[in-house]
N, C-alpha and C positions, 0 to 999 in steps of 0.2 A: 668798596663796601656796598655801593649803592646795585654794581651790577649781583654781589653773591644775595642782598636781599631781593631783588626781580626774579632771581634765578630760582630761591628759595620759595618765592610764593608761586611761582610758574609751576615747580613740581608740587608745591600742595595742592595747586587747583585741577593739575591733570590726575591727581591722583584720585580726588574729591569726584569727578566725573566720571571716572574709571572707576569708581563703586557704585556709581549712580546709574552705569550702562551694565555692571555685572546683576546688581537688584532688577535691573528691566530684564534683563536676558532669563531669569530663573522666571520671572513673570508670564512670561509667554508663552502662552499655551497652556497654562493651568485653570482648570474652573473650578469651580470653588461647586463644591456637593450641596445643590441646597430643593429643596420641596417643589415640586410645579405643577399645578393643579392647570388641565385645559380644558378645551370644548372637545365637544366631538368632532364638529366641524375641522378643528384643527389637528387634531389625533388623524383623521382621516388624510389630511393631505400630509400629515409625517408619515403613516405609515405607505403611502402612494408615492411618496418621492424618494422613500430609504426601502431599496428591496432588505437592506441586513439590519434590518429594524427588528425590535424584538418583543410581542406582546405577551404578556404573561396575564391570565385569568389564575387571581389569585382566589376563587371560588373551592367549595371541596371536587372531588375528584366525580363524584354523584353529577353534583350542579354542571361541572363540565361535559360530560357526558350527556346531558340533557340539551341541553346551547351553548354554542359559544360563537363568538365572534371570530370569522373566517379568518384564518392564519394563527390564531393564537394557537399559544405552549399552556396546559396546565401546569402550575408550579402553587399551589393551595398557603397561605399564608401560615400556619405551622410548621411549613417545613422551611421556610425562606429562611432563616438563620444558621442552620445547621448546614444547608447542601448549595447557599448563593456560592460559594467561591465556585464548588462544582462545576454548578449547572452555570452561572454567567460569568467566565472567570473576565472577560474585559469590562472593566472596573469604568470604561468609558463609552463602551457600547450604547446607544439607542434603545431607551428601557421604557415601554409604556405599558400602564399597570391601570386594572380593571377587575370589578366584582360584581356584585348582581347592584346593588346601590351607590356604592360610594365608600364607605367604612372601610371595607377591610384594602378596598385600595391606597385609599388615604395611609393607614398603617404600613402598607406592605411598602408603599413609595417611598416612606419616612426611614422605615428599617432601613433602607436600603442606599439612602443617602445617609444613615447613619455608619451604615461597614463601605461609607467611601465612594459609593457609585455614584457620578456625577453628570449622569445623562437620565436621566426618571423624569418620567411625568406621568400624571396620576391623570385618568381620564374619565373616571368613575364609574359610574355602572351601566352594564348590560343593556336595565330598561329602561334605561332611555336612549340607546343606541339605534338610531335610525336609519343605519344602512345594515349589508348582510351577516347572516349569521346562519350556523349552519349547527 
């Protein structure tokens, strides 16, 4: 009697664990899609240390045309809803997001960890970006 209740709590507990390693295993690797506002200072060394980084000026199409900051993609904050899966279909990609102030970055960051994307950072605006632009 004494061995079939050892035996019985033996299998409860490896089982108890073996849910507690299958919970860890889905855990890995997942990040959680949330807001991240940075410097520029540090915008600059993400986008200096990730060549497949990806800067979007979410400015109108005008604005872009006038300055932007070297390497960026125009993608204008009106159309980020309709054309994100398009145009960024990796839902994980390296996402940094910039306007002439701050606003429409802030929004366009936020949409964006709203439809799932879980690499954004919001770097704010243009004028006060201290390195090149073209």
């Amino acid at each position: 009697m004494n061995k079939t209740i050892g035996f019985l709590i033996t299998i409860c507990m490896l089982l108890t664990f073996e849910g507690c390693a299958q919970n860890g295993k889905q855990n890995l690797g997942t990040k959680k899609a949330e807001y991240h506002k940075i410097s520029e200072e540090e915008a600059k060394k993400m986008l200096d240390g990730n060549p497949n980084a990806i800067l979007l000026d979410v400015r109108s199409e005008t604005e872009f045309n006038y300055n932007h900051i070297v390497g960026a993609i125009s993608f204008p904050l009106p159309e980020i809803e309709a054309n994100a899966a398009n145009r960024l279909p990796d839902k994980t990609a390296l996402i940094l997001v910039y306007c002439r102030s701050g606003v429409r970055s802030k929004a366009a960051a936020n949409l964006l960890v709203s439809m799932g994307y879980t690499n954004v950072y919001d770097i704010g605006g243009i004028i006060s970006w201290p390195y090149a632009t073209e």
